[in-house]
C-alpha distance (Angstrom), angle and dihedral (degrees) to the residues before:
residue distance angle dihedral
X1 . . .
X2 3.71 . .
X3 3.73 94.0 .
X4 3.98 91.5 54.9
X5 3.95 85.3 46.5
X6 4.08 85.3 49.5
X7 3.91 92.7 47.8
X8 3.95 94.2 45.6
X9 3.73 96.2 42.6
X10 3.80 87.7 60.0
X11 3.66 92.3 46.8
X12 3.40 97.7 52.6
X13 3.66 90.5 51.4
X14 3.72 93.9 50.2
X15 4.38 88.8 43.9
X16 4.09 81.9 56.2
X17 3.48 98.3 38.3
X18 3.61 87.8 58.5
X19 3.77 106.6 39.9
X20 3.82 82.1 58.7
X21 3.75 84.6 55.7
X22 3.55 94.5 48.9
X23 4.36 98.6 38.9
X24 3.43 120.1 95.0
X25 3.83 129.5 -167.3
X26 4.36 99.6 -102.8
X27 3.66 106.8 -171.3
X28 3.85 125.2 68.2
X29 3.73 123.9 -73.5
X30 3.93 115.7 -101.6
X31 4.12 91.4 21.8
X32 3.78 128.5 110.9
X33 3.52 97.6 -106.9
X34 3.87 87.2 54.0
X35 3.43 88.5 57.9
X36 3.58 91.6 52.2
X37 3.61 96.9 49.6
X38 3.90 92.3 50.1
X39 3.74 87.5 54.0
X40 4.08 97.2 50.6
X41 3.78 82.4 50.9
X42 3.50 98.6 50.9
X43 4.05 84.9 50.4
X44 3.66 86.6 55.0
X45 3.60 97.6 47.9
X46 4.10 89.1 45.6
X47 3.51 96.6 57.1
X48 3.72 93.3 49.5
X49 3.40 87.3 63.6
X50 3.34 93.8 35.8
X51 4.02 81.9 62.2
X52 3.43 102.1 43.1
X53 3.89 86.1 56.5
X54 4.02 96.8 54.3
X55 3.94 81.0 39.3
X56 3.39 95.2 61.3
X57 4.15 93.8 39.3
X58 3.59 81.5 59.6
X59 3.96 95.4 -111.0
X60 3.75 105.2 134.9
X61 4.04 102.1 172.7
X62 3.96 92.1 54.4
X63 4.46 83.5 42.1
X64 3.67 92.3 55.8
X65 3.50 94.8 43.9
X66 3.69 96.2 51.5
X67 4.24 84.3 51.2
X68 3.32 89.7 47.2
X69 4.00 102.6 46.9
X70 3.49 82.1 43.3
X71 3.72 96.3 56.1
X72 3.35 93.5 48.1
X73 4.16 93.2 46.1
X74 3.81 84.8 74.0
X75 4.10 103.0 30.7
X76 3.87 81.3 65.9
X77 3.99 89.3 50.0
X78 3.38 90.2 51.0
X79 3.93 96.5 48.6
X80 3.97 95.2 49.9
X81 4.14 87.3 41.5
X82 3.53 104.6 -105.5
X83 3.93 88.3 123.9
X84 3.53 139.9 47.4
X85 3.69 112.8 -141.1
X86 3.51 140.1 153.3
X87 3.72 112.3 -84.8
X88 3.70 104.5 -152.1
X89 3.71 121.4 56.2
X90 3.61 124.3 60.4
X91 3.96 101.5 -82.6
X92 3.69 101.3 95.7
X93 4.13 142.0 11.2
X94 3.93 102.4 -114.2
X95 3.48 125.7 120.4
């Protein structure tokens, strides 16, 4: 079991890693929804780190589930707009 929780930790790291890649910031510069955007991001991006730092202390469950929550901080953005992403592929829910 620890090998499977190993092999998805790192996959879910690499799936966020590269929906951040791949998301960019929809709605015009200097608007609300803008703001909004750049604060899902920054989620994203913080809970990355966030698992990369339980990661490296060895604690998978709490690594996976900062990959995952982070995932899913910016397949929400995408679904209500605040992201433009690519719609086919298996990064993100839209479409």
């Amino acid at each position: 079991m620890a090998a499977d929780l190993a092999e998805k930790t790192d996959r879910y790291e690499g799936l966020l890693a590269e929906a951040l890649k791949e998301a960019t910031v929809a709605p015009r510069e200097g608007t609300p929804m803008a703001e909004a955007a750049a604060d899902c991001y920054g989620m994203a991006e913080s809970y990355l780190a966030d698992g990369r730092h339980f990661r490296d202390q060895d604690d998978l469950v709490n690594a996976l589930a900062s990959f995952s929550y982070g995932h899913a901080w910016l397949d929400a953005g995408a679904r209500i707009g605040l992201f433009d992403v690519p719609t086919e592929g298996h990064l993100f829910t839209v479409e």
